[in-house]
FIVOVO-540058 format. One record per residue (C-alpha): z, x, y; residue number from 1; residue in three letters. Coordinates in steps of 0.25 Angstrom, whole numbers, plus 5000, padded with zeros to 4 digits. Each point is the difference from the previous one (the first is absolute). Layout:
! residues N
> Z/X/Y/NUM/ALA
...
END
This chain:
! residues 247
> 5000/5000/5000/1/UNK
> 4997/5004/5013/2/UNK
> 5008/4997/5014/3/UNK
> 4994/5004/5013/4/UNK
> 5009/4996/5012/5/UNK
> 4995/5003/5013/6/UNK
> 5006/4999/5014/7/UNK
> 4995/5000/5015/8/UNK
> 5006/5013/5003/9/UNK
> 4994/5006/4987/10/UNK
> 4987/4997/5004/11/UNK
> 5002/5004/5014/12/UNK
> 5003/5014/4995/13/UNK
> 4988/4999/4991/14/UNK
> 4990/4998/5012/15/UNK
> 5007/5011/5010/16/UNK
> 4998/5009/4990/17/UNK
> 4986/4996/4998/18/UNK
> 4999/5002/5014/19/UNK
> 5007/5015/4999/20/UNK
> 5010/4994/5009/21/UNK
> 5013/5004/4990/22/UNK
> 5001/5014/4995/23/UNK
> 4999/5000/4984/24/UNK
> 5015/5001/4997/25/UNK
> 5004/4986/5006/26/UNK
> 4986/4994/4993/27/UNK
> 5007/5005/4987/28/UNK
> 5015/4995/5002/29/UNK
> 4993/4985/5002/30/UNK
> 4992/5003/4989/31/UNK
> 5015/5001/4992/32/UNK
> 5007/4990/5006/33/UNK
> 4988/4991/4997/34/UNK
> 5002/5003/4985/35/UNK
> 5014/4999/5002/36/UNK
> 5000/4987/5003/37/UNK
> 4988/4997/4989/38/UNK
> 5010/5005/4990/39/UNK
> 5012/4994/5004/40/UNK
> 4993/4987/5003/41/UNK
> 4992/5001/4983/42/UNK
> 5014/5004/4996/43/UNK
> 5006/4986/5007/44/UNK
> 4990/4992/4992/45/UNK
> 5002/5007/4987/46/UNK
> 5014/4997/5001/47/UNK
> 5000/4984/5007/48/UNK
> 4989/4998/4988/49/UNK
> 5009/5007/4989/50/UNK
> 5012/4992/5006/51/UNK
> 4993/4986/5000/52/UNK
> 4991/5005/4985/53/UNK
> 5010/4991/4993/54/UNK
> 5006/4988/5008/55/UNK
> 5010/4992/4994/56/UNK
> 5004/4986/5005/57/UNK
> 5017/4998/5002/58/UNK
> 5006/4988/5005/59/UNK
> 5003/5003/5015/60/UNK
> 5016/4996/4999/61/UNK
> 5003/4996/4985/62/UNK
> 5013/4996/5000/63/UNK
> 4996/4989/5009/64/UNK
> 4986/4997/4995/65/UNK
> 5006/5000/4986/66/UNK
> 5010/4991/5003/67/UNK
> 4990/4992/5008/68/UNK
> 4990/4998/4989/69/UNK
> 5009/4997/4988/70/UNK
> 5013/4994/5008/71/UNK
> 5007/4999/4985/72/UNK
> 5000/5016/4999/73/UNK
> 5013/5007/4999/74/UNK
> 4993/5014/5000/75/UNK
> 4988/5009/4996/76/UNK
> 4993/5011/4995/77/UNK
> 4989/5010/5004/78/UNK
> 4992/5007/4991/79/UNK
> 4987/5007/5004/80/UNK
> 4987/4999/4991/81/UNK
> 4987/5006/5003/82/UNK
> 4984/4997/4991/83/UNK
> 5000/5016/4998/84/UNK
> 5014/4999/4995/85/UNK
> 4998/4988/4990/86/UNK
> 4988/5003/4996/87/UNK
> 4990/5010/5006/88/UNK
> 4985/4996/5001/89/UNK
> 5001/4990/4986/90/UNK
> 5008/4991/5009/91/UNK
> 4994/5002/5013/92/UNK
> 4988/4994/4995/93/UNK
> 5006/4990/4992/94/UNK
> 5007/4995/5013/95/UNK
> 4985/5001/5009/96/UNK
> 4994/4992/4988/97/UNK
> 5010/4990/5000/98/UNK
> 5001/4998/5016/99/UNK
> 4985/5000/5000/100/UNK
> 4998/5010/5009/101/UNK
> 5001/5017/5002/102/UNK
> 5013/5005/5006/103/UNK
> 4996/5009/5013/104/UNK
> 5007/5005/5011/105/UNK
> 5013/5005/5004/106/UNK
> 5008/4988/4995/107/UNK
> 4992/4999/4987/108/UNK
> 5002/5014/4994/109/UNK
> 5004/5005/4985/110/UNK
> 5013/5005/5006/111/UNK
> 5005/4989/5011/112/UNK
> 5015/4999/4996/113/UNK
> 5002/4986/4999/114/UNK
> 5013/4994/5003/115/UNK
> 5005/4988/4990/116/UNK
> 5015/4994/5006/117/UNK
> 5007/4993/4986/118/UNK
> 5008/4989/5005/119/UNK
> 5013/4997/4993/120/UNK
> 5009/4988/5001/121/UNK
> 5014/5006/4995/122/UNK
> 4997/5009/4988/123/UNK
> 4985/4992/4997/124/UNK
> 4988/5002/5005/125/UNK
> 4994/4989/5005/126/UNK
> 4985/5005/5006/127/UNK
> 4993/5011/5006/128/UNK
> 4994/5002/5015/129/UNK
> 4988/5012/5002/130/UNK
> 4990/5000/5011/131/UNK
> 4986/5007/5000/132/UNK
> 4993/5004/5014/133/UNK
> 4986/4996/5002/134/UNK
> 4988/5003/5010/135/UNK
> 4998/4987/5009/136/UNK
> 4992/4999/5011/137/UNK
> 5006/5006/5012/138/UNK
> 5012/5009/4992/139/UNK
> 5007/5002/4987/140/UNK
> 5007/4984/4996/141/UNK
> 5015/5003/4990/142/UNK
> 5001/4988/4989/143/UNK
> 5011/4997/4994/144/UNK
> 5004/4992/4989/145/UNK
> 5013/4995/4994/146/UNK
> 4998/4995/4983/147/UNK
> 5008/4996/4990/148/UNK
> 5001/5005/4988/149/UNK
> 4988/4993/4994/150/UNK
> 4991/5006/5012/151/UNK
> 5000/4987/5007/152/UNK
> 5001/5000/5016/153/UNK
> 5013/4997/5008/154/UNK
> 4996/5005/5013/155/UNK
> 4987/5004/5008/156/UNK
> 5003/5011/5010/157/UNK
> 4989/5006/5010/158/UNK
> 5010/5012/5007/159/UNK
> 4990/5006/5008/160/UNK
> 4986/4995/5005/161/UNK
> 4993/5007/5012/162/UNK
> 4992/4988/5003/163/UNK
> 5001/4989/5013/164/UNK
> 5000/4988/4987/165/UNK
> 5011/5007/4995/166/UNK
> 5011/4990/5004/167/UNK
> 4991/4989/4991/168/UNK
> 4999/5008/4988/169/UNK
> 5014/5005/5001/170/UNK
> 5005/4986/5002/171/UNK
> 5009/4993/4990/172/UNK
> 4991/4988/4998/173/UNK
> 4989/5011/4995/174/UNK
> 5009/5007/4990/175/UNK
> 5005/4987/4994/176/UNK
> 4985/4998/4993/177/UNK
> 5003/5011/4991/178/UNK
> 5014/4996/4997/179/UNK
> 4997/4998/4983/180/UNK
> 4989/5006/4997/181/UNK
> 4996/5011/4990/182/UNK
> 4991/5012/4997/183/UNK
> 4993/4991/4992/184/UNK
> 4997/4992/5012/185/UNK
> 4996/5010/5008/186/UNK
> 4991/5006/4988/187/UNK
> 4991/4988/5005/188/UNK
> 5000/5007/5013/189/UNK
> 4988/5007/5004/190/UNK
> 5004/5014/5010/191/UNK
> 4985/5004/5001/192/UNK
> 4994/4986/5003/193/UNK
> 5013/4992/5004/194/UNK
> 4997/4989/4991/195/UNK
> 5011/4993/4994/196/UNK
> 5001/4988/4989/197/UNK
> 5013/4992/4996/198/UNK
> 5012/5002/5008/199/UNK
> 4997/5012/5007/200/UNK
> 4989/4992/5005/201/UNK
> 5008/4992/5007/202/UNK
> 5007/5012/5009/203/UNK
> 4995/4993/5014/204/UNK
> 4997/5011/5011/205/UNK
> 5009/4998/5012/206/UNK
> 4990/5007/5008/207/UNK
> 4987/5000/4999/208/UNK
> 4997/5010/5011/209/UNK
> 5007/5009/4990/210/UNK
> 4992/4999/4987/211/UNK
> 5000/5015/4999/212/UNK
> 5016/5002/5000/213/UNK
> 5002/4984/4992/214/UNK
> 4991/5007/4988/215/UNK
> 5008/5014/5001/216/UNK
> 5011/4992/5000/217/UNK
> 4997/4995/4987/218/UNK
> 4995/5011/4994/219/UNK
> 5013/5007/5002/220/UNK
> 5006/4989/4992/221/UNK
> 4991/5002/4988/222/UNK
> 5002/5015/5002/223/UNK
> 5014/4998/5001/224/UNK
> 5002/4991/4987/225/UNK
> 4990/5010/4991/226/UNK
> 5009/5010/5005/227/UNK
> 5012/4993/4995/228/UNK
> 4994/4996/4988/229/UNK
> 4997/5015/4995/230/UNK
> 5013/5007/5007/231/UNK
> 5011/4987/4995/232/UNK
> 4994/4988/4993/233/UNK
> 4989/5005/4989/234/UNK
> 5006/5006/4986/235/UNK
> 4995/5012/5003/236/UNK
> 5008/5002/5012/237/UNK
> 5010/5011/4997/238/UNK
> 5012/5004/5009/239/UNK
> 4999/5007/5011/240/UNK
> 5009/5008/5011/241/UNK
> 5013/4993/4996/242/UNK
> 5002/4998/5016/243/UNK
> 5011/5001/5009/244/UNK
> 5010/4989/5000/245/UNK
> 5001/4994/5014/246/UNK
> 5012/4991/5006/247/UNK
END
């Protein structure tokens, strides 16, 4: 990769010197700093894109979003799960197969650590929340889902939506349509086409203006429950970081 950054005054010292109106040794020192500043600048890259190569999705204040999206919780868990971790490439995918659609971009790689909260009522647990990030149409949208133990929808919670729709989408009336369903319901959903038959079908977009982030939205969902399903639900789901007891 290459990065070029040029200033005003590097070019200014470029053109005296064209002109022989600097002597040699200052051409040189712009000549450094310029690269200076090339290198440092490639090296802040490098680094914000190594930084963000893996971006998880956490719920912004747990202990109050928890108690908030199962209100009968006494308690939780964390544990941290990532594609790579569970099952490499194989799984990877399985999971693109299954969503319908090839993972891509900085919320979709092999090694996004992804954050599943166990939810407990006394010593039982009663249900799971986890969020996925997805690409909408003006910035990144944060979904999150509460589930019972059979997969099933408690709660639908958009936590962060850059989008002036957003108060529609985020609304409580919105998040009630999903209250129920299933990943078999949303495998009737279609992420490249947005087509939908049975009760997914009848997801009704609050705002039309916003068909873009109302698909993304649901897309997460799917991503979201296929997730789930591989990391918790299917047989096949092993155990993973034993987490950190919380509360």
């Amino acid at each position: 990769m290459t990065l070029r950054i040029e200033t005003e005054f590097g070019r200014e010292l470029a053109d005296m010197k064209s002109q022989s109106l600097l002597p040699c040794n200052v051409h040189k020192k712009a000549v450094v700093f310029s690269v200076r500043i090339s290198i440092l600048a490639l090296l802040f890259v490098i680094g914000y894109t190594a930084a963000w190569g893996a971006v998880g999705c956490d719920l912004n204040d747990p202990d109050r979003d928890v108690a908030r999206l199962f209100p009968e919780s006494t308690g939780y868990k964390t544990i941290y799960v990532s594609v790579a971790q569970k099952g490499g490439e194989p799984l990877l995918a399985k999971i693109e197969t299954r969503l319908g659609d090839k993972f891509r971009g900085i919320y979709e790689t092999i090694d996004v650590p992804y954050t599943i909260y166990e939810i407990f009522t006394n010593k039982k647990k009663v249900g799971y929340i986890h969020g996925v990030n997805q690409k909408g149409q003006f910035g990144g949208i944060q979904v999150f889902l509460a589930l019972d133990l059979e997969g099933r929808i408690k709660a639908f919670y958009i936590q962060k939506m850059t989008s002036k729709y957003a108060g529609k989408l985020r609304d409580a009336n919105f998040g009630r349509q999903f209250l129920g369903l299933t990943l078999k319901d949303f495998d009737l959903y279609d992420v490249i086409s947005g087509k939908a038959s049975g009760k997914a079908d009848a997801i009704k977009n609050p705002a039309p203006e916003a068909e873009a982030d109302f698909r993304a939205a649901l897309k997460a969902t799917k991503k979201n429950l296929v997730l789930m399903d591989e990391f918790v639900y299917s047989p096949q789901a092993g155990s993973s970081n034993p987490g950190v007891p919380q509360k």
